[in-house]
C-alpha positions, 0 to 999 in steps of 0.5 A: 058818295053816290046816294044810291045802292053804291057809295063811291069811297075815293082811295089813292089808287087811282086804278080803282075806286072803293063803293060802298053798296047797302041796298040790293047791289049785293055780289051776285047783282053786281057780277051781272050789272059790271060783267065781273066773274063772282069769284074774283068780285068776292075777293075784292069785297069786303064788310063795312058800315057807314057811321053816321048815316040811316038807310031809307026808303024814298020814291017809286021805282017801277022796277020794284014793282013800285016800291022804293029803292034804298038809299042813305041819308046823312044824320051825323049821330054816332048811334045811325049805322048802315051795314053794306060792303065795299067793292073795289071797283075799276073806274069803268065798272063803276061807269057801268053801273051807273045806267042801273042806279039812275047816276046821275039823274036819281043820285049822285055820289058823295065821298065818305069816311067809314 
């Protein structure tokens, strides 16, 4: 799992990796930081929430104009939800990716169940 914007969710496939996004990587940001076309990035993108887990706020992001960037700290408690999507990813997308979210310096990744 990344403990960023995407939370990588390992598959059998392994041509692609599922990534769970619940920050601002949403498809429009996506298409433009992977170079995938929206259309088929929405047809592989689907609604999920990570049971056990509470979005946060921590640090400075001079991006942000100083505010913090998201990101998700485990709790174990049933009743903490984080609402995001999945993106099935090719591991080269998910590479690309990485230089936007700091991976692997501000996150690192983790694998999750949802």
């Amino acid at each position: 799992f990344q403990m960023k914007k995407a939370t990588q969710i390992q598959t059998k496939d392994v041509k692609s990796v599922n990534v769970f996004c619940y920050g601002s990587n949403g498809p429009q940001q996506l298409c433009g930081r992977i170079g995938a076309d929206y259309g088929h990035l929405i047809s592989r993108t689907f609604p999920a929430v990570a049971t056990g887990w509470r979005r946060g706020f921590k640090g400075y992001s001079q991006a942000w104009d100083g505010c913090s960037t998201a990101t998700m700290f485990e709790t174990g408690q049933q009743e903490d939800t984080v609402c995001g999507t999945v993106v099935r990813m090719t591991p080269e997308e998910v590479t690309s990716l990485d230089p936007f979210e700091g991976y692997p310096h501000k996150y690192y990744r983790k694998t999750i169940k949802l």
